[in-house]
N, CA, C and O of each residue as an XYZ file, in Angstrom:
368
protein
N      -0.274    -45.522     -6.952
C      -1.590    -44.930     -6.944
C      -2.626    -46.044     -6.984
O      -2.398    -46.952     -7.784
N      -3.682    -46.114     -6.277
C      -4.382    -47.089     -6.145
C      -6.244    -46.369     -6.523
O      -7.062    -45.632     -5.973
N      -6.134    -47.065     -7.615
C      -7.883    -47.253     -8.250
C      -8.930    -47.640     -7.266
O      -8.905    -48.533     -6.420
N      -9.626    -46.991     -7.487
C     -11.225    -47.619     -7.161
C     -12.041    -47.145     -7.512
O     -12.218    -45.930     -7.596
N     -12.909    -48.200     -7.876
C     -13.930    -48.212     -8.441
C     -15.128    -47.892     -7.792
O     -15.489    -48.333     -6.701
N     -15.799    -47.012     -8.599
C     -17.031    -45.763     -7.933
C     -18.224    -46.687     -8.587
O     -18.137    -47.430     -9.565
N     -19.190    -46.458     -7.880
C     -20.751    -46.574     -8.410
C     -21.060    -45.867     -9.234
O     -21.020    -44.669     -8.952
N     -21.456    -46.221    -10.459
C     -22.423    -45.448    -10.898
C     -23.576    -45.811    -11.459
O     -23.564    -46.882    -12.065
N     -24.696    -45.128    -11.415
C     -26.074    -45.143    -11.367
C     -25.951    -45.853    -13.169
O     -25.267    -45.486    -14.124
N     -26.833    -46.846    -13.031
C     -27.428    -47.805    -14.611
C     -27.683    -46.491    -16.116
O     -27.460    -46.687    -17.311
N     -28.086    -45.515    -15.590
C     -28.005    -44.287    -16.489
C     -26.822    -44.109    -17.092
O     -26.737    -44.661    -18.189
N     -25.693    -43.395    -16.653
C     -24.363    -43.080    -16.890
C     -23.484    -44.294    -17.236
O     -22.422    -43.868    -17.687
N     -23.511    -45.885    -17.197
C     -23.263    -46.418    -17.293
C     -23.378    -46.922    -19.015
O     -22.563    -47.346    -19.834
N     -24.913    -46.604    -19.036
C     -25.659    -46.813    -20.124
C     -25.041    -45.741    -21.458
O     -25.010    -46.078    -22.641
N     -24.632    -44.548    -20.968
C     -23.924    -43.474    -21.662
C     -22.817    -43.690    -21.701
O     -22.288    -42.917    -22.499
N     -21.958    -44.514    -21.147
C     -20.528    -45.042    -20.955
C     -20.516    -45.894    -22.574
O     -19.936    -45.707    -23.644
N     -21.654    -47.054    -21.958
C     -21.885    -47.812    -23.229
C     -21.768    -47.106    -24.921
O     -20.948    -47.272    -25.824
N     -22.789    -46.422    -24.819
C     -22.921    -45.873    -26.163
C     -22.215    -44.917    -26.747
O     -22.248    -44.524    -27.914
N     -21.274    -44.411    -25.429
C     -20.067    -43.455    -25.950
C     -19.179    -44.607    -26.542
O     -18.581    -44.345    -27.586
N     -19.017    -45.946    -25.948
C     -17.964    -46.545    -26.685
C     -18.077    -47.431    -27.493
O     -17.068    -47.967    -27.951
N     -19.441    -47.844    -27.906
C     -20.282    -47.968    -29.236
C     -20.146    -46.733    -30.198
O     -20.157    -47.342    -31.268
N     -20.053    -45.715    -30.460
C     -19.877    -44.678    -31.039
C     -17.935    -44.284    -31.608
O     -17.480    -43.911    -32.689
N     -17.192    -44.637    -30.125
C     -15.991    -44.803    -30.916
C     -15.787    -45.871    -31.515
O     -15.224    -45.848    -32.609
N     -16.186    -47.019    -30.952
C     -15.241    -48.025    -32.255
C     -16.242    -47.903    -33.610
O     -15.751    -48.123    -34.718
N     -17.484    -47.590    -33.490
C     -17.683    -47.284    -35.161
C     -16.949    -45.946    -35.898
O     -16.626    -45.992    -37.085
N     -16.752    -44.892    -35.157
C     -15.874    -43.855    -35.840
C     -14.311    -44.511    -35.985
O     -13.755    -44.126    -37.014
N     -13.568    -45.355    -35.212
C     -12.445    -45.454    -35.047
C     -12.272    -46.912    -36.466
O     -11.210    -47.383    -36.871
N     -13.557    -47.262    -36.875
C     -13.540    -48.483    -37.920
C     -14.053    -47.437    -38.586
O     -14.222    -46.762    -37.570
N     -14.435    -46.752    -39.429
C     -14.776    -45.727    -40.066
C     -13.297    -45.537    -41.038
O     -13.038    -45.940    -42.172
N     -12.312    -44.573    -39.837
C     -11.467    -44.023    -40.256
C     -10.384    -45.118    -41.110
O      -9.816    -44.878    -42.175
N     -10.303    -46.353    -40.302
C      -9.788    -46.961    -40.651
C      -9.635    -48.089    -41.615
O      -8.689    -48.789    -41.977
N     -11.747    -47.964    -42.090
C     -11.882    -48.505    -43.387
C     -11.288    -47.637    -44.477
O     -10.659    -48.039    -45.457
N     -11.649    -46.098    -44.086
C     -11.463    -45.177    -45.025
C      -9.876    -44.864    -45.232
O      -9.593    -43.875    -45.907
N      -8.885    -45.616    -44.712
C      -7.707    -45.180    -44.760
C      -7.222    -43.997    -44.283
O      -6.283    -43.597    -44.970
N      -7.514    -43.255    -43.333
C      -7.617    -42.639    -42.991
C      -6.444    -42.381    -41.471
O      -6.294    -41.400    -40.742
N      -5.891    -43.529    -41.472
C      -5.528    -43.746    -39.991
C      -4.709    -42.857    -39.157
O      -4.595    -42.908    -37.933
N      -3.926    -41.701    -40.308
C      -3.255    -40.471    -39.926
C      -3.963    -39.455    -39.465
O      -3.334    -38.572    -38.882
N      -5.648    -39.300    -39.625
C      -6.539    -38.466    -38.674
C      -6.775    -39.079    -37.512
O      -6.819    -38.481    -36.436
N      -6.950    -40.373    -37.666
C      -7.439    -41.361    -35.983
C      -5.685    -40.869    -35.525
O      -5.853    -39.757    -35.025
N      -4.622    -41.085    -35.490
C      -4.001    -41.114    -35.274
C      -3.350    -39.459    -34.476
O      -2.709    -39.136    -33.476
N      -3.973    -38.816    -35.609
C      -4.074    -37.025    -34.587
C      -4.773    -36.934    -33.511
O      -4.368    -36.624    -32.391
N      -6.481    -37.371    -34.039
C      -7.440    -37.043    -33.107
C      -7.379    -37.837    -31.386
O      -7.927    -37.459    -30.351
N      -6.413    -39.138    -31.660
C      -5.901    -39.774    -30.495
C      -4.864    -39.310    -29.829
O      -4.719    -39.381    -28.609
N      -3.817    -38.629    -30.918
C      -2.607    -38.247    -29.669
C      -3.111    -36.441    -28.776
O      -2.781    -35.860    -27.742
N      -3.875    -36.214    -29.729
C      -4.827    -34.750    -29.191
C      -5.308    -34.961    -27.982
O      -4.778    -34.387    -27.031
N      -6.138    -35.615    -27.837
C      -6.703    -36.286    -26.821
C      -6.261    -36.991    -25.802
O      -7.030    -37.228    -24.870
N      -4.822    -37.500    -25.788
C      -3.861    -38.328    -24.845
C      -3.564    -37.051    -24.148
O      -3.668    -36.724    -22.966
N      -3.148    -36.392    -25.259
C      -2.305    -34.950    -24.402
C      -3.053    -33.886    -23.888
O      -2.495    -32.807    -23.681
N      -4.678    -34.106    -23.568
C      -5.019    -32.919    -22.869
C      -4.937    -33.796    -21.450
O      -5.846    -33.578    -20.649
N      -3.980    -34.712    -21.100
C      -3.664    -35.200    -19.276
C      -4.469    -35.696    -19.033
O      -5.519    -35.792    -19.668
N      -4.147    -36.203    -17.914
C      -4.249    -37.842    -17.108
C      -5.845    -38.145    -17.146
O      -6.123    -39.217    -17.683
N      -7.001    -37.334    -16.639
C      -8.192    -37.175    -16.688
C      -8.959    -37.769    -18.061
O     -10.024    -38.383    -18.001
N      -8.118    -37.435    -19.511
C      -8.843    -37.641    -20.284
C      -8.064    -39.052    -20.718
O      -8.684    -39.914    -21.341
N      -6.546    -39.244    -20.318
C      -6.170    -40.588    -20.549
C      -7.051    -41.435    -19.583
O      -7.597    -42.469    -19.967
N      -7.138    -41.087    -18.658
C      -8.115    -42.078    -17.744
C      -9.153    -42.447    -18.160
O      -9.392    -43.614    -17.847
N     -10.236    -41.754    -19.002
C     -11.207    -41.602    -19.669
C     -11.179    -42.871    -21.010
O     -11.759    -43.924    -21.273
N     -10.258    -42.107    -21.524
C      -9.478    -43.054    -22.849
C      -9.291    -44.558    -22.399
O      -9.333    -45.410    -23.287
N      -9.071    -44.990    -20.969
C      -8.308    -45.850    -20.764
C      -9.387    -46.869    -20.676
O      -9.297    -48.005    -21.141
N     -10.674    -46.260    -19.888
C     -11.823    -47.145    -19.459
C     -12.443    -47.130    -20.830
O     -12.897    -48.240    -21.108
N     -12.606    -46.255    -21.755
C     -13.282    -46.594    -22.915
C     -12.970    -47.647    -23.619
O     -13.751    -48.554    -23.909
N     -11.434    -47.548    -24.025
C     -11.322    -48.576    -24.675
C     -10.714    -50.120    -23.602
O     -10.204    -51.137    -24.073
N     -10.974    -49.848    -22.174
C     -11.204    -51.119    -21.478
C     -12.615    -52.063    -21.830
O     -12.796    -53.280    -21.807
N     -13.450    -50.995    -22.141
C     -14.915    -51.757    -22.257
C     -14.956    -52.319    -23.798
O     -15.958    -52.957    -24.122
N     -13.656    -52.062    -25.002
C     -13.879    -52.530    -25.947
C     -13.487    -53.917    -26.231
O     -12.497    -54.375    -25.660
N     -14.285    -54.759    -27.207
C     -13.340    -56.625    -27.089
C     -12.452    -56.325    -27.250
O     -12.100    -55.150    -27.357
N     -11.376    -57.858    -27.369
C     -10.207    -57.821    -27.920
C     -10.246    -57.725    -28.986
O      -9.442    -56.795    -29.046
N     -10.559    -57.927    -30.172
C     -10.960    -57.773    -31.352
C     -10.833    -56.845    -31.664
O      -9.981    -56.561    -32.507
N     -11.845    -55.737    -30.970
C     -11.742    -53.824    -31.927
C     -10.651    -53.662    -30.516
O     -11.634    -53.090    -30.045
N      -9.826    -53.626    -29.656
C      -8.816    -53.252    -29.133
C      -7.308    -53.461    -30.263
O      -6.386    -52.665    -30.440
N      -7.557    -55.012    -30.959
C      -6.296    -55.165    -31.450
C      -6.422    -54.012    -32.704
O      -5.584    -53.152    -32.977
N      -7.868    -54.286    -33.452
C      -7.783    -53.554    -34.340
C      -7.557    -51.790    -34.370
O      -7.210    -51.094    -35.325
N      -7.875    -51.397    -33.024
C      -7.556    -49.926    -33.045
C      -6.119    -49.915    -32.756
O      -5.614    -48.931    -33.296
N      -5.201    -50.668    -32.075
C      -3.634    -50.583    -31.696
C      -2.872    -50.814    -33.363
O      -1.731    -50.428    -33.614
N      -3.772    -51.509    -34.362
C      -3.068    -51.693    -35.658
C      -3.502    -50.232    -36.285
O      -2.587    -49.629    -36.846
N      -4.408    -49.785    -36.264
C      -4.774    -48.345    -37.012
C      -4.413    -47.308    -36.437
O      -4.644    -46.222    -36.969
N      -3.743    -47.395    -35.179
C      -2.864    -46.193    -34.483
C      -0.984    -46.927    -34.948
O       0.033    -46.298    -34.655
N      -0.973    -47.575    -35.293
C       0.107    -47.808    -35.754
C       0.193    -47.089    -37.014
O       0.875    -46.079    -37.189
N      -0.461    -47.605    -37.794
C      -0.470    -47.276    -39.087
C      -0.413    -46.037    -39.195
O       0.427    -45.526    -39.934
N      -1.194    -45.381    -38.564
C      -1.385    -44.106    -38.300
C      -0.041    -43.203    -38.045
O       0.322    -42.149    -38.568
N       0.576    -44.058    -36.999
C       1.611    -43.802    -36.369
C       3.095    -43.415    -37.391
O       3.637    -42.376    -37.769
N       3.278    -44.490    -37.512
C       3.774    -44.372    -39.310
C       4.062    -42.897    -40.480
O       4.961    -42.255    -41.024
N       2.227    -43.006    -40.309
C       2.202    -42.023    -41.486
C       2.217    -40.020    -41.149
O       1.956    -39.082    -41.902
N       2.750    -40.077    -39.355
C       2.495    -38.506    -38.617
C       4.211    -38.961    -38.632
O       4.962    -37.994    -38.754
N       4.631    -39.809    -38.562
C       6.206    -39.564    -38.105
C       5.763    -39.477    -36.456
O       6.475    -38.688    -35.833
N       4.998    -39.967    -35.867
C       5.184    -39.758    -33.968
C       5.130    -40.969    -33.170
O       4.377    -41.934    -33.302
N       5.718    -40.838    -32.625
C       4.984    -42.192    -31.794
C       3.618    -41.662    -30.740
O       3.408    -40.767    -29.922
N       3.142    -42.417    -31.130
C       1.601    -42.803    -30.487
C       1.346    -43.599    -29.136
O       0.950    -44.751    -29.317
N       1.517    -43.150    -27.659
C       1.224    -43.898    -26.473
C       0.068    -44.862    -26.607
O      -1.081    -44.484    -26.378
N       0.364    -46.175    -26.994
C      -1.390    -46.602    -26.480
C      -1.706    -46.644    -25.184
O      -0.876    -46.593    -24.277
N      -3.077    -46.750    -25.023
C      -3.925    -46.749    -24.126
C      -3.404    -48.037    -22.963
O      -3.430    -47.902    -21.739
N      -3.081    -48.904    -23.485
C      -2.564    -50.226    -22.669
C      -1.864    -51.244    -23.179
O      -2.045    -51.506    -24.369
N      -1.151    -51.841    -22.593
C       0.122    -52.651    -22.476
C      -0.325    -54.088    -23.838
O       0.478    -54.993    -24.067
């Protein structure tokens, strides 16, 4: 299957942004709060409504550093852990 990449207008882009400014402060939230067995629901919930919203998932946390990437793959672990499931991440 082969990607490509669409235009989009500086607006929606801008909403791209602040949607994923908004998760990594909820996703450091949960995971200050110990919490990592709700991040850990509210992510595999979300994997599993299909490909559309993993795709979604995938570019969000593409636009995040490495930094809050490693740190969300350690709090879906943890997470992971504490549901008994395994947890798909987002990327390799």
């Amino acid at each position: 299957m082969r990607h490509v990449r669409r235009w989009r207008p500086s607006s929606v882009l801008a909403e791209h942004s602040e949607n994923t400014a908004q998760s990594v402060l909820l996703f450091e939230a949960l995971d200050q709060t110990r919490r990592h067995a709700d991040l850990a629901l509210a992510y595999t919930e979300a994997w599993e409504r299909g490909p559309a919203w993993q795709d979604g998932i995938r570019f969000g946390v593409g636009m995040f550093s490495e930094t809050e990437k490693e740190r969300l793959v350690d709090s879906l672990r943890i997470g992971e852990q504490q549901i008994g499931e395994v947890v798909t991440m987002p990327f390799s």
